[in-house]
Structure formats: C-alpha cells, structure tokens
Phi, psi and omega in degrees: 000122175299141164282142193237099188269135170234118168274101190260087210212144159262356158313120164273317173339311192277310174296001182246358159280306177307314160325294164306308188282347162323293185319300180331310196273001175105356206270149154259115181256126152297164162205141168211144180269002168188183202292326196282295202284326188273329170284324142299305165344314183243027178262313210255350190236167147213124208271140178252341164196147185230147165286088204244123159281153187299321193228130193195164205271174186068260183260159162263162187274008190250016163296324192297305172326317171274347159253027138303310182312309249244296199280303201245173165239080181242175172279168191190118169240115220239072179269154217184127170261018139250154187232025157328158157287319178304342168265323156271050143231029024065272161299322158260021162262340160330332152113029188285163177271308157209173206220125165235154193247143199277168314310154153223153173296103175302023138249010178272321190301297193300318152296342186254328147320313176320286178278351153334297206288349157290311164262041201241340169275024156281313193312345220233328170324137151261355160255153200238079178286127158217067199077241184292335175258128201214133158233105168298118174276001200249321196251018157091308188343136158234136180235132185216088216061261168264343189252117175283120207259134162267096171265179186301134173323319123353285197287338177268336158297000208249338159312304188306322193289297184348273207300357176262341177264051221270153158106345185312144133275121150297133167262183167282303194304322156258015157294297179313305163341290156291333159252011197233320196086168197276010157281331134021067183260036177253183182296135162312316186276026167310327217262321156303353191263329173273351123354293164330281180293317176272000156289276174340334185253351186241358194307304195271299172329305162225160205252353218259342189218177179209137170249109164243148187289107145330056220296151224004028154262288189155226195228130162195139188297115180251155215250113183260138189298147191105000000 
C-alpha cells in the first residue's frame, strides 16, 4: 500500500519542492494551498501524514491541526517562519508531532517524516518493543527480561501512550485528555506525579527508554541506543 503524504502550504513554491522530494521517494503527494482545501482533501483521501504551513489564508495551520488531531490519527509536521518558544508551543499544544523553522533543509524534513511514519505504526500496535522492554497492551503487562511489572492503571496508560509515541512531545493538557477525558476537573499537575512514579519504577529497572521533561512544553519518551 503507497503512503499518502499531504502538503499544506500557500507557498507554491515550497509544494512543488515537497511534492519532489515526496515523490522522488515513492510517497503519493496531496496538495492544498490553504486549510479549507486541505480539509476536503482529507475527507475524500486517505492521508498518513500532513506537512502543514503555519500561516496561511481561510483556515490556519494551526486550526487544521487541532482538527486533524481532533478527526484523524496521523503525524502532523508544522512549518513555520517563526521559531520562538511561544510558537512552538502554540503548535504543540494544537497537537502537532513536529515543528520546522522556515528555511529548512528538505532532507532533514524527509528523515523527520520518515520517522513520523515509523512511529506512528506503533500506535495502532498491542505490542510496544523499546529494546529490551516490552509493554503489552492487551494484558496490561510490562516486560522486562524475566520480570513482569503490573503498574497502576493511570501509569500504564500513560507509559503506553508516551512509548507509542516515542520523541513526540506531549503537553499535560493532552495527556490529561487523553487519559482523564475532556471533562477532567483536577490538577493538570497531576501528571508530573505520575511522571514522578515512573522514572522511579524504571530507574534502576531499565536502561532502554527515558522520559524527558520538555521545558515549557511537556513530556516525551525517548528510545535509548543499543
């Protein structure tokens, strides 16, 4: 099955670059010049990851973004000719994956698409490998050589999700979301307590994956070499 790339840009200039380097590589590339067009697009196709610029006319990208998020389960790559922290975080609380600053090198965007779409066939996984440490979703379960950990339910959904994601930034608002639901009227900073316990139970335990702090972002699981 072709992977299906959507370039969301009023540049044309930049979609008939993308579009090449798309191509070049076996990808079937969408195009739309604004938010709207890009929203039919993806009604009527089916996309596995979109290339969205930030500013653009009709819809913005970081409208689209919160309703790809909202609609579909796809990577979402966010460009943008500002690079401030307030915009990307702007952008990852819209729910984006990743954030590149205009110019950028198209082939760093295409290794960083590349690895969307890798980890993004995790998500859908009831199993999680992150070396040596395996979390099974179906039997609640975390393994880790011979030893099998039950953790409180809360902390294991909130492992799974990282790790299904891994290098994704999360904020707490969607974390909370996603494990609490959008009615959710408790402390946000709930989330660091549960952070907390799960550094604590793998510190010692496993060498394979790490949860870093994002600083005015959120949280995200990184994949340790080896």
């Amino acid at each position: 099955m072709k992977t299906n790339i959507l370039v969301v840009d009023d540049d044309v200039h930049i979609r008939e670059l993308l579009r090449f380097l798309f191509s070049k590589e076996g990808y079937t590339v969408f195009e739309a010049d604004n938010g709207e067009q890009a929203s039919l697009i993806m009604e009527a196709e089916q996309v596995h990851l979109a290339v969205v610029d930030v500013m653009m006319p009709v819809k913005d990208g970081l409208a689209l973004c919160s309703e790809i998020r909202e609609h579909f389960d796809i990577p979402v790559i966010l460009l943008t000719a500002k690079g401030e922290l307030e915009d990307k975080e702007k952008g990852f609380i819209s729910g984006t994956d990743d954030y590149m600053v205009k110019p950028f090198e198209p082939k760093e965007l295409l290794f960083r698409a590349r690895a969307l779409l890798r980890r993004y066939q995790l998500v859908s996984s009831e199993v999680i490998k992150l070396n040596q440490t395996i979390i099974n979703r179906k039997s609640y379960e975390v393994h880790i050589g011979e030893e099998t950990l039950l953790l409180p339910l809360k902390e294991f959904q909130l492992l799974a999700q990282l790790a299904s994601n891994p290098g994704r930034i999360f904020t707490r608002e969607q974390l909370i979301q996603m494990l609490w639901g959008s009615d959710y009227e408790g402390d946000s900073r709930t989330i660091d307590v549960h952070i907390k316990r799960l550094r604590e139970r793998f510190h010692e335990r496993s060498h394979d994956f790490v949860i870093t702090t994002v600083r005015g972002l959120g949280y995200k699981l990184e994949v340790s070499e080896g």
